[in-house]
Each structure stands twice: as structure tokens, then as C-alpha cells.
C-alpha positions as CSV (number, residue, x, y, z in Angstrom):
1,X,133.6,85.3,162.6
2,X,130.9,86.9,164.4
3,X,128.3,88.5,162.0
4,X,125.6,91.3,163.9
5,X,123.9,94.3,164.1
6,X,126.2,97.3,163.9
7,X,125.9,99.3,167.7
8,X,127.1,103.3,168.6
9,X,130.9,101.9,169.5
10,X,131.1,100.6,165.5
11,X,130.4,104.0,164.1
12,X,133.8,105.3,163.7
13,X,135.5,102.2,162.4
14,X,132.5,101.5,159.8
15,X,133.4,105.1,158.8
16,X,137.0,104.1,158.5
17,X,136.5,100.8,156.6
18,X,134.1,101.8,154.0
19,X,136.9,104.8,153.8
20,X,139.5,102.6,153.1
21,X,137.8,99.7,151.3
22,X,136.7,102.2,148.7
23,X,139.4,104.2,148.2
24,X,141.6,101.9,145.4
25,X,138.4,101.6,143.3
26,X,138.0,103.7,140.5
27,X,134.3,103.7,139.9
28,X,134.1,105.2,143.6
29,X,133.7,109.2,144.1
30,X,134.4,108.6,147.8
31,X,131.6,109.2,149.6
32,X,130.6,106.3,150.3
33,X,131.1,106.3,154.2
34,X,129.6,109.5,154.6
35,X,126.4,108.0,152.6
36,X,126.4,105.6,155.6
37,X,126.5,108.5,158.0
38,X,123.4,110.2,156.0
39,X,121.5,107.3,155.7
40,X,121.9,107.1,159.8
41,X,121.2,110.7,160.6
42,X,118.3,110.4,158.3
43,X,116.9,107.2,160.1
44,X,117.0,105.3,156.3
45,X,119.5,102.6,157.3
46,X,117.5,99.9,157.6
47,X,119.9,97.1,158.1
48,X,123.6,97.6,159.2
49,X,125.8,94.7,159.8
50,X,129.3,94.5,160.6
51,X,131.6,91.3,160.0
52,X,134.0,91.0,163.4
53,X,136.8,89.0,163.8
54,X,139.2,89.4,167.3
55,X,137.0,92.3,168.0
56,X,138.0,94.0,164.9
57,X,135.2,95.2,162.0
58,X,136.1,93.7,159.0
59,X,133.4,94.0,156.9
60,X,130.2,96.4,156.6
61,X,126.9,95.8,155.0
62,X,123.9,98.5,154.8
63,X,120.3,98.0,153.5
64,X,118.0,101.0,152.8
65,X,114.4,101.5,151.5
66,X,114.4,102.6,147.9
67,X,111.8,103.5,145.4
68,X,110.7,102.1,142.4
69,X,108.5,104.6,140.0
70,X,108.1,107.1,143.1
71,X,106.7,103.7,145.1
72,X,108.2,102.1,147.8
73,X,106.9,99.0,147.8
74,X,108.8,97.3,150.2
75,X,111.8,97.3,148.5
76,X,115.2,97.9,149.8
77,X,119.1,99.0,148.5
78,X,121.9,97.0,149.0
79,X,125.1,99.2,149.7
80,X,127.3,100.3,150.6
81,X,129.0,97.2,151.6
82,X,132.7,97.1,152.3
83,X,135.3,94.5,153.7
84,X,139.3,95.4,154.5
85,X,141.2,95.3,150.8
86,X,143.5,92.8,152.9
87,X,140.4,90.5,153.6
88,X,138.5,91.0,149.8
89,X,137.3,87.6,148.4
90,X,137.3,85.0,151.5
91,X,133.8,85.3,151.9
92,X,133.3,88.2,154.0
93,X,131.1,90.4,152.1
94,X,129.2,87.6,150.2
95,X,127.8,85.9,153.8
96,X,127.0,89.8,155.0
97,X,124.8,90.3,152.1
98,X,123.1,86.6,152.9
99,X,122.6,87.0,156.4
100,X,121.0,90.7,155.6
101,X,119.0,89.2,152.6
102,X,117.3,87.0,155.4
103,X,116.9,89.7,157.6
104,X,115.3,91.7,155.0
105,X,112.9,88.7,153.4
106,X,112.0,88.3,157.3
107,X,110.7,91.4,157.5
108,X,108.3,91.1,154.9
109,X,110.3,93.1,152.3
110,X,109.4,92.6,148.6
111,X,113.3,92.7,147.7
112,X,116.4,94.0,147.5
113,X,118.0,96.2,144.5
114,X,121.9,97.0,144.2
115,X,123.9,98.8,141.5
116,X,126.8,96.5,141.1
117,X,128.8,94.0,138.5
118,X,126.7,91.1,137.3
119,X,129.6,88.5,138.0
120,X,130.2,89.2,141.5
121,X,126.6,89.8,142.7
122,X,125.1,86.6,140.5
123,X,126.6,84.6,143.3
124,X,124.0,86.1,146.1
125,X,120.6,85.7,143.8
126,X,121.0,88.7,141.8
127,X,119.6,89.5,138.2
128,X,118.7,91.9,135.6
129,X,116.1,91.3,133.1
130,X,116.0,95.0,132.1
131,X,113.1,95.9,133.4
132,X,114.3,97.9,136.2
133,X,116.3,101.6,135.8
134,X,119.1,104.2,137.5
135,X,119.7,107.1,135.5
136,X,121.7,106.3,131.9
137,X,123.3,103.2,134.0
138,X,123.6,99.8,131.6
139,X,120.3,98.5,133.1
140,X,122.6,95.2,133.6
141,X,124.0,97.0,136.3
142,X,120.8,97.4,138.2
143,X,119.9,94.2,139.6
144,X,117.6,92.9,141.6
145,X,116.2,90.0,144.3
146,X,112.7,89.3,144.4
147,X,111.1,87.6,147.5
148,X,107.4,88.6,146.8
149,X,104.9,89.5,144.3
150,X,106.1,90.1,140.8
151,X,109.9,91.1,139.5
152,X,109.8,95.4,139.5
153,X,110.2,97.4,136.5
154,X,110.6,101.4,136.3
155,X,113.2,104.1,137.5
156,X,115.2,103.1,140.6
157,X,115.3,105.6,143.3
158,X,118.3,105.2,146.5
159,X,117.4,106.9,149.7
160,X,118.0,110.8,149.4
161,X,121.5,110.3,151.1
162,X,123.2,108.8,147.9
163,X,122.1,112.2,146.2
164,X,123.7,114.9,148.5
């Protein structure tokens, strides 16, 4: 499986697979692939990595800057990150997130929050200590990866493309 940098020929079937991964889950409003279309036209996707296999995109994995307390701070948001329902829990999703991770720490980024379930995100380095905030969410759900300087607490803040 070849994991790399999405390029203008991906845009479409990204679109489709975060479409299509998303739809059976019931937390999900739908918008997801269009988030990933805002946070392109708005020049905040920092990070986007597709999973290929055969020269089809099987998985998706975006990184944006987020805020913490109205602060930057080098921090980044994990999401949204999708793989094909018919290839869910082989591994696909969990080595986009690492190899983006990497990417991100090599950048100099201070970390990397994500709005997500403890068990399946506990796996790639993720915690909560409570410290860190996303509107009346169970602040379990808001985790976080530190790679420099101290742990963050406050109100979380996603790119404005998760808000419109």
C-alpha cells in the first residue's frame, strides 16, 4: 500500500470516500467531505494523505491548524480521516494517522488534537487528561498528542471550515 500526499487527480474520489465512509455512522451530520473541500479552498489543510492500493484511494487522512484559547500555537486537528467501510479495521487508517503524526512532529508542530472515541484513538498516542475543551463535548472525547512544550489546556477551536 502506497501511502502519500494527496495531488489535484485525488480530489474527487477523497470527496467520494469520506462521502461514503461516513455515511453509516450515526454521530456523522454528513459534511464531512465538504469540510475537506473548505479546509482546501481556505488553504487550512495542512496535511492530506491518501492510502492507495492498485491505484485506488482507500483511505483519507487530513490535518489542520486549530486553536487553543484563541492561540495557535502550533497545534493541529486530526480529521476528517476516512477508509472504504469494506477496508475498516486492517490498518488503513491507524498507519495514515502515524505517517501524518510524523509529518506533523517534523514540522515543528507542538501536537495534534482530534474529537474522537478514546478506545480507538489510544492506539496512535492519544489522551485526555481534561484539561483541554470543544463546546459541552465529554472532554474525554477531546484528546490530544503532545510533541513539545507542555500538555494544552482551554477551549479547542477547528479551522473555520468545520463551522459553516
Amino acid at each position: 500500500m502506497l501511502m502519500r500526499y494527496e495531488t489535484p487527480t485525488d480530489i474527487d474520489a477523497i470527496h467520494e470516500l469520506t462521502s461514503i465512509a461516513f455515511a453509516p455512522m450515526p454521530y456523522s451530520e454528513g459534511t464531512e467531505a465538504e469540510i475537506i473541500r473548505r479546509l482546501r479552498a481556505s488553504g487550512d489543510l495542512a496535511i492530506s494523505l491518501v492510502a492507495e492500493e492498485e491505484g485506488e484511494i482507500v483511505g483519507h487522512v487530513a490535518f489542520s491548524p486549530v486553536a487553543i484559547d484563541g492561540a495557535h500555537g502550533g497545534w493541529f486537528g486530526l480529521g476528517p480521516i476516512s477508509v472504504r467501510p469494506e477496508r475498516q479495521r486492517q490498518g488503513i487508517g491507524k498507519a495514515l494517522i502515524a505517517k501524518g503524526l510524523a509529518l506533523l512532529e517534523g514540522m515543528g508542530a507542538s501536537g495534534c488534537a482530534l474529537i474522537g472515541n478514546p478506545d480507538v484513538y489510544r492506539g496512535a498516542g492519544f489522551s485526555s487528561d481534561g484539561k483541554l475543551g470543544y463546546h459541552d463535548l465529554d472532554t474525554r472525547l477531546v484528546q490530544r498528542i503532545v510533541f513539545r512544550g507542555p500538555a494544552p489546556s482551554g477551549t479547542l477551536r477547528f479551522a473555520p471550515a468545520f463551522e459553516s
